[in-house]
C-alpha positions as CSV (number, residue, x, y, z in Angstrom):
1,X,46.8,-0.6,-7.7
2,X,43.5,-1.6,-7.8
3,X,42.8,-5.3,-10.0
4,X,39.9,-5.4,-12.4
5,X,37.1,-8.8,-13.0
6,X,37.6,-10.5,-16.3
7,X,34.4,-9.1,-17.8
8,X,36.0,-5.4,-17.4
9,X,38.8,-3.4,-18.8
10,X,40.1,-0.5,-16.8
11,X,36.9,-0.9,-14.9
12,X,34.8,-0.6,-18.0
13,X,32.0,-3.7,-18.7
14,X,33.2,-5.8,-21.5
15,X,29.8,-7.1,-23.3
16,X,30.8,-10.4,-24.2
17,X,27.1,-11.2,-25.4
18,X,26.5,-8.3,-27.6
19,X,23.6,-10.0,-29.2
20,X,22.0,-10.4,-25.9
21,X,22.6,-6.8,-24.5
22,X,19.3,-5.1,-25.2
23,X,21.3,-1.3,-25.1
24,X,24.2,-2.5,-27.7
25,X,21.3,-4.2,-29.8
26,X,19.3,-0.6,-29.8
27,X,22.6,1.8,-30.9
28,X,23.1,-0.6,-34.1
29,X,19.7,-0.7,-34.8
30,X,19.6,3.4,-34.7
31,X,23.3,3.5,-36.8
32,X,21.8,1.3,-39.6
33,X,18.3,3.1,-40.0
34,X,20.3,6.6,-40.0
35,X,22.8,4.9,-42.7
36,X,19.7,3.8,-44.5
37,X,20.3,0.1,-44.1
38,X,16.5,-0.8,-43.6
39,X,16.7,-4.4,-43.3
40,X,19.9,-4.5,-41.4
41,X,17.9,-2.0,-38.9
42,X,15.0,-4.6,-38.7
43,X,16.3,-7.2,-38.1
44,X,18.5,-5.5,-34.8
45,X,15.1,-3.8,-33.8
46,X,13.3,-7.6,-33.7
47,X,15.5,-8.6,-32.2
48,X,15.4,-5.5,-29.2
49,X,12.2,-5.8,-29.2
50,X,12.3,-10.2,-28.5
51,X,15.1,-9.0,-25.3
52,X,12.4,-6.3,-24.4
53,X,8.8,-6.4,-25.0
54,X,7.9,-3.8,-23.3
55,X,10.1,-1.2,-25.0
56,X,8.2,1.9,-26.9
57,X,11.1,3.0,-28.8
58,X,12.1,-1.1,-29.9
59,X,8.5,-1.3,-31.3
60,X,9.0,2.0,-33.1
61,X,12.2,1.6,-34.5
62,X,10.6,-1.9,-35.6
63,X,7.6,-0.7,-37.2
64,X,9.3,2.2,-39.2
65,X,11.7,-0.5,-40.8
66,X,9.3,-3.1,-41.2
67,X,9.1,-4.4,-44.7
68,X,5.1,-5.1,-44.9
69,X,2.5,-3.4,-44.1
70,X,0.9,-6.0,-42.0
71,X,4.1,-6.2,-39.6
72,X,4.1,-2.4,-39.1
73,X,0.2,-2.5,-38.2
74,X,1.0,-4.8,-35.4
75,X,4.5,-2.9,-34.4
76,X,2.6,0.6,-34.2
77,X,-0.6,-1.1,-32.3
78,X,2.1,-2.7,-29.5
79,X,3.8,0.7,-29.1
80,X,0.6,2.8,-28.9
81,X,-0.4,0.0,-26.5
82,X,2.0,1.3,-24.1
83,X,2.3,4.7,-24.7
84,X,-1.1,5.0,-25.4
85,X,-0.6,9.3,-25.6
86,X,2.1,8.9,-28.2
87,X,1.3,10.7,-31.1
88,X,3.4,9.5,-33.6
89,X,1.9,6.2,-33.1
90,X,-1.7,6.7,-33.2
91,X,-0.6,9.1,-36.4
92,X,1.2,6.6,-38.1
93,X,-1.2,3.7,-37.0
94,X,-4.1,5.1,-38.8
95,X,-1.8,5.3,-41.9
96,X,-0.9,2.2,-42.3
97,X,-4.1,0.3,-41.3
98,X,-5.5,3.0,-44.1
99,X,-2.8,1.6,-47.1
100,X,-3.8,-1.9,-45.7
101,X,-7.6,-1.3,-46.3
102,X,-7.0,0.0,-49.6
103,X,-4.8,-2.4,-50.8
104,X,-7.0,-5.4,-49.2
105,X,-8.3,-8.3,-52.0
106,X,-10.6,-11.5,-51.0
107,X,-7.4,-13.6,-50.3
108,X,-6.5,-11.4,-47.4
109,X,-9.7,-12.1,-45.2
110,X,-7.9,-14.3,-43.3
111,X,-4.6,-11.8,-42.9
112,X,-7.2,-9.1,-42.0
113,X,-9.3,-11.2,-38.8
114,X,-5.7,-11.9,-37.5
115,X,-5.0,-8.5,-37.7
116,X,-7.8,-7.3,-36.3
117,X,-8.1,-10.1,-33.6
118,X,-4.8,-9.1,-32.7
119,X,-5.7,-5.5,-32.2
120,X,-8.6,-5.8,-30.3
121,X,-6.3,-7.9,-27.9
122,X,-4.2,-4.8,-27.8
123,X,-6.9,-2.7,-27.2
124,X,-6.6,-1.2,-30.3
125,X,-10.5,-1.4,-31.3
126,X,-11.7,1.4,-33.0
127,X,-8.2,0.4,-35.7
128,X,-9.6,-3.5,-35.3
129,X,-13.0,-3.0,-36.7
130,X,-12.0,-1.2,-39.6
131,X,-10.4,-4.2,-40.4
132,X,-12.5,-6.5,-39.7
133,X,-15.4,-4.1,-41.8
134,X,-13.4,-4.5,-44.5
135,X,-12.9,-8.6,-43.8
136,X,-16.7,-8.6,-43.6
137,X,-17.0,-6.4,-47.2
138,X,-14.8,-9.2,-49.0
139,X,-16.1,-12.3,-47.4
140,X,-20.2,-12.0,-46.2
141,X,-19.6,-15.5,-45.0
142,X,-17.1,-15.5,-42.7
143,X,-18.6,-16.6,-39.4
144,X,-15.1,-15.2,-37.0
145,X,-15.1,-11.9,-38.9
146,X,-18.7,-11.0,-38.5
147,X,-18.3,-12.2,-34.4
148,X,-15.0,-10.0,-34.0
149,X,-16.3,-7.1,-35.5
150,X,-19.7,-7.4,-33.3
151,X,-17.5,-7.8,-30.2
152,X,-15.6,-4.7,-31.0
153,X,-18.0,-2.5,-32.0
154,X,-19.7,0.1,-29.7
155,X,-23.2,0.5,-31.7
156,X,-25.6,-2.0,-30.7
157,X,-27.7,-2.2,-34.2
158,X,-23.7,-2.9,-35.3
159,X,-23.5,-5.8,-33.5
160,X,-26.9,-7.1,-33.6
161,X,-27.0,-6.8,-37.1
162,X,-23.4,-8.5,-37.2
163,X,-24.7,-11.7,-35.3
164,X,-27.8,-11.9,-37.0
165,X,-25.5,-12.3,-40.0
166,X,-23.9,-15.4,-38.1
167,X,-27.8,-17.0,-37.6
168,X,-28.4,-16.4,-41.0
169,X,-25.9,-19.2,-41.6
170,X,-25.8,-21.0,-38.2
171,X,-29.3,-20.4,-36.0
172,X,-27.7,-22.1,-33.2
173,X,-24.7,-20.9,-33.3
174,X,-23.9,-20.4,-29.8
175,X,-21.7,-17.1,-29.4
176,X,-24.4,-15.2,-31.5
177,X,-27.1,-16.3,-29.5
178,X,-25.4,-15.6,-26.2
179,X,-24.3,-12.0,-28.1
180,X,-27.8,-11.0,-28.9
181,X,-29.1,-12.1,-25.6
182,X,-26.2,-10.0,-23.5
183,X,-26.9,-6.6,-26.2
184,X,-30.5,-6.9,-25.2
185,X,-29.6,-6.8,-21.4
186,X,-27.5,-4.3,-21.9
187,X,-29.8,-2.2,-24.1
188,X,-32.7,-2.4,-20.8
189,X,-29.5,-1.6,-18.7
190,X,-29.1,1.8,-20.5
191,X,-32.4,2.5,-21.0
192,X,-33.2,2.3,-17.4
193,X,-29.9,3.9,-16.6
194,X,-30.3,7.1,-18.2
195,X,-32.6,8.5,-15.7
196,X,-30.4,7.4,-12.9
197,X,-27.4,9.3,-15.0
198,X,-29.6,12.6,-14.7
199,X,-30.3,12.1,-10.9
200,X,-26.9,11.2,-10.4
201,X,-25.7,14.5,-12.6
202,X,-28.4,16.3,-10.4
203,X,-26.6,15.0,-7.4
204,X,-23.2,16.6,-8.4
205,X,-24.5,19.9,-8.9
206,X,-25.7,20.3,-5.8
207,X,-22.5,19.0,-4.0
208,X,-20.8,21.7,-6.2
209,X,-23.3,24.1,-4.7
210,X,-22.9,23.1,-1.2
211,X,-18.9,23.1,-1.4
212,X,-19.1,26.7,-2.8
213,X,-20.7,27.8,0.1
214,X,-18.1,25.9,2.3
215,X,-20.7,23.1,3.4
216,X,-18.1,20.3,3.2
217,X,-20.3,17.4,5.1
218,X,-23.4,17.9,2.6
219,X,-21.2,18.3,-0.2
220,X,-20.2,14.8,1.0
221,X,-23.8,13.4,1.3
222,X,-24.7,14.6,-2.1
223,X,-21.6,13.2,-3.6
224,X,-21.6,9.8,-2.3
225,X,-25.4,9.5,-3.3
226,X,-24.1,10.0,-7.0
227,X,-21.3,7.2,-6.9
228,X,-24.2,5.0,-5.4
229,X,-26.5,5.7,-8.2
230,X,-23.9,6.1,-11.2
231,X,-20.9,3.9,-9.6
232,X,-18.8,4.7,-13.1
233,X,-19.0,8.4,-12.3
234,X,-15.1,9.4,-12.3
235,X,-15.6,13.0,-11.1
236,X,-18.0,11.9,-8.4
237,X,-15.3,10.1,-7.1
238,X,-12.5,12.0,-6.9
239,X,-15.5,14.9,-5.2
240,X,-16.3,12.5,-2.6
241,X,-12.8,11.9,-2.0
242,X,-12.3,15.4,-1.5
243,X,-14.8,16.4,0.8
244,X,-14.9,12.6,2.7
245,X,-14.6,12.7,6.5
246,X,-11.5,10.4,7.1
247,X,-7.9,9.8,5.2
248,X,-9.2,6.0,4.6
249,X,-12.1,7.2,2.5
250,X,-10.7,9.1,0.7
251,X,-8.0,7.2,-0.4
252,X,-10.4,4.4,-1.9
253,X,-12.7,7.4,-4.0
254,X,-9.3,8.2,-5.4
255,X,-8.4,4.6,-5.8
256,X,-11.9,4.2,-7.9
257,X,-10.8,7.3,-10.1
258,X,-8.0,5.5,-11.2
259,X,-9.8,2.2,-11.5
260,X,-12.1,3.8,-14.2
261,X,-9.5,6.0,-15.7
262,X,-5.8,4.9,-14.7
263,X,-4.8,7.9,-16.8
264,X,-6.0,10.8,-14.2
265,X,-2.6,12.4,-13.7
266,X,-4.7,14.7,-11.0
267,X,-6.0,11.5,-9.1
268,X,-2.4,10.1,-9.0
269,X,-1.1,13.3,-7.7
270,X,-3.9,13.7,-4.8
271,X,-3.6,9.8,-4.0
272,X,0.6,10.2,-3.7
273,X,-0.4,13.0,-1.1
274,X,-3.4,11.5,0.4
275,X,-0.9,8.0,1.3
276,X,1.8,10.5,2.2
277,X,-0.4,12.1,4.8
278,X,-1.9,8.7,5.6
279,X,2.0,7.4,6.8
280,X,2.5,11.0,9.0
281,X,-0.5,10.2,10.6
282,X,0.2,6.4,11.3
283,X,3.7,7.6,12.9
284,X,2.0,10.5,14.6
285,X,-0.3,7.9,16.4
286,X,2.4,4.7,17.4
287,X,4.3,8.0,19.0
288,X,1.2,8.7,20.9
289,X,0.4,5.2,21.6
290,X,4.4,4.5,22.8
291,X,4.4,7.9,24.9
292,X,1.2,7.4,27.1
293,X,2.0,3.8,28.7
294,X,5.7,5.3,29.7
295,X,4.2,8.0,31.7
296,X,1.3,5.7,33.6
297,X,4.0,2.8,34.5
298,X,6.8,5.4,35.5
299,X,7.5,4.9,39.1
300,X,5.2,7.5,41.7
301,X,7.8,8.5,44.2
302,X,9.8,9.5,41.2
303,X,7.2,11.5,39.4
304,X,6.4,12.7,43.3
305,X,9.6,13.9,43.6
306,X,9.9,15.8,40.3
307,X,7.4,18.2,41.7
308,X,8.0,21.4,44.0
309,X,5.6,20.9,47.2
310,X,5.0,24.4,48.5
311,X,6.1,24.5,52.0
312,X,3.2,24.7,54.3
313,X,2.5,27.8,55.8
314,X,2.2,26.4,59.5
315,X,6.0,25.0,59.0
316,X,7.2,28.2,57.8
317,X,6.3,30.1,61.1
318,X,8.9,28.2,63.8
319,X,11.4,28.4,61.3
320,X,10.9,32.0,61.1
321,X,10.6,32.0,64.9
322,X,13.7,29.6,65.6
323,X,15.4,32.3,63.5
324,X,14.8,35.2,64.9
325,X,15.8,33.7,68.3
326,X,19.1,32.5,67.0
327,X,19.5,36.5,65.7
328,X,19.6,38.0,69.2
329,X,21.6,35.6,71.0
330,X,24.1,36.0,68.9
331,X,23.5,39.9,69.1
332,X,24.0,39.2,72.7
333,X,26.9,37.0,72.4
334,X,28.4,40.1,70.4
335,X,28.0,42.8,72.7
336,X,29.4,40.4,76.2
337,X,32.5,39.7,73.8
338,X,33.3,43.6,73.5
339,X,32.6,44.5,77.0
340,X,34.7,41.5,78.0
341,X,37.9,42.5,75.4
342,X,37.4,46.5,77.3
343,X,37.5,45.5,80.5
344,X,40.4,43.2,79.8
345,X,42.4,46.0,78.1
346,X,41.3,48.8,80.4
347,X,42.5,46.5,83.7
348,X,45.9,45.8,81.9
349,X,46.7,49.3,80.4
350,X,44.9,52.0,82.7
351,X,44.2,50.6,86.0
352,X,47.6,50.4,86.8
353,X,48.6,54.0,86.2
């Protein structure tokens, strides 16, 4: 009969620690919510969410029971931050940060940069300058709100005009000088990379062109010549990786897809079968590699005497010959024996008569 640990009964896990067992924690959290027991439900879905922070449903569960507006805003920015597809999030996000705007006053400038700080942290930007807009709108003095909200921003006359704002009440304020300085660079950087875009875009279509026709090597060449002039280009890329020469190449284009896009589900499909065909052809070559020194060490006689040798034609002929002879004498041999057994029965049986 078989014996069972302390921590089971019948072979069944006893949870000793249900306030540390993250799946226990979850079904109570779902029973209260459905019961409508909202603060029971939050407080079990904190505390999922302590045991495991990187949990979609945990922050969920937490920001639907959360009992102010500000702690949904960061619950629904964590779970969008890692299911960054979910619907319901993004949905329910833009709600929220919407009742928070609306019901903003002066005291909650501070509340609002946190906020906003926070989500720009979670990669949550275009919800974090909203924010800290609204921050900005209540308080034209605050120095951290106008420098969030010109980090976040992706207009360039935004964030100049943001940290221009800062100089107005600090000239040497260092993090706007350094800000105006970079948007400047980067404003030449665009400027002079727009034409490089169009020779790069020029570039792709004629790789197109020339794998259409089934020129794979200059549908390479042009491919390659756009990632060199637009290195960001992701469906340059994943063409070069296509049409490159060699397994290794093409493994590191679709390594650079997913570097500038980690969400290509196509790239992670071709790089599984690219590594896939990488490891059969690593085998394929030790095989080789183990095979070929066998067969030049193996031992010559042996190898000599696994081969037929045709017999030579000038050994053949006195065998024939020796044959031949060895045929008639025997003949011979034949024909003395029966003469010999007549004789013998003609002297004994007739001779006499």
């Amino acid at each position: 009969m078989p014996t069972f640990p302390d921590s089971t009964v019948q072979g069944t896990p006893i949870i000793t620690d249900p306030w540390g067992d993250f799946e226990t924690v979850m079904r109570h959290a779902e029973r209260a919510r459905i019961a409508g027991e909202r603060s029971k439900a939050h407080t079990f879905y904190a505390r999922a969410v302590e045991l495991k922070q990187n949990d979609v449903q945990a922050w969920m569960g937490l920001a639907r029971c959360a009992p102010t507006l500000d702690e949904a805003i960061l619950a629904w920015a964590n779970a969008l931050a890692l299911a960054p597809g979910n619907i319901e999030a993004q949905s329910e996000l833009d709600t929220v940060v919407h009742q928070r705007l609306t019901q903003a006053q002066a005291s909650d400038v501070s509340v609002l940069v946190a906020l906003g700080r926070t989500l720009t942290q979670l990669g949550q930007k275009s919800w974090a300058r909203r924010l800290l807009q609204r921050a900005t709108e209540l308080d034209a003095h605050n120095v951290e709100a106008w420098l969030w909200r010109a980090g976040v921003t992706t207009d360039n006359d935004e964030a100049i005009f943001c940290l221009k704002q800062v100089l107005a009440q600090h000239p040497n304020h260092p993090q706007a000088l350094a800000g105006l300085k970079w948007i400047e660079s980067r404003a030449t950087t665009a400027a002079v990379s727009a034409d490089t875009a169009k020779e790069a875009a020029s570039f792709m279509e004629q790789g197109q062109h020339a794998l259409r026709i089934g020129n794979l090597e200059r549908a390479y060449d042009f491919f390659r010549l756009a990632t060199e002039l637009n290195p960001q280009n992701e469906s340059a890329w994943y063409w070069r990786g296509s049409t490159a020469p060699n397994l290794e190449e093409a493994i590191t284009c679709i390594e650079r897809v997913l570097a500038i896009n980690p969400h290509n589900q196509t790239a992670k499909d071709t790089l599984w079968l690219l590594r896939i065909k990488k490891i059969r052809e690593d085998v394929q070559q030790r095989k080789t590699a183990t095979t070929m020194p066998s067969a030049e060490t193996s031992d010559p006689a042996s190898t000599s005497a696994s081969v037929a040798v045709p017999p030579s034609p000038h050994t053949s002929r006195p065998r024939r010959r020796y044959a031949f002879v060895l045929s008639i004498l025997v003949s011979i041999l034949i024909i003395v024996a029966g003469i010999g057994v007549t004789i013998w029965i003609w002297m004994n049986f007739f001779a006499g008569k």
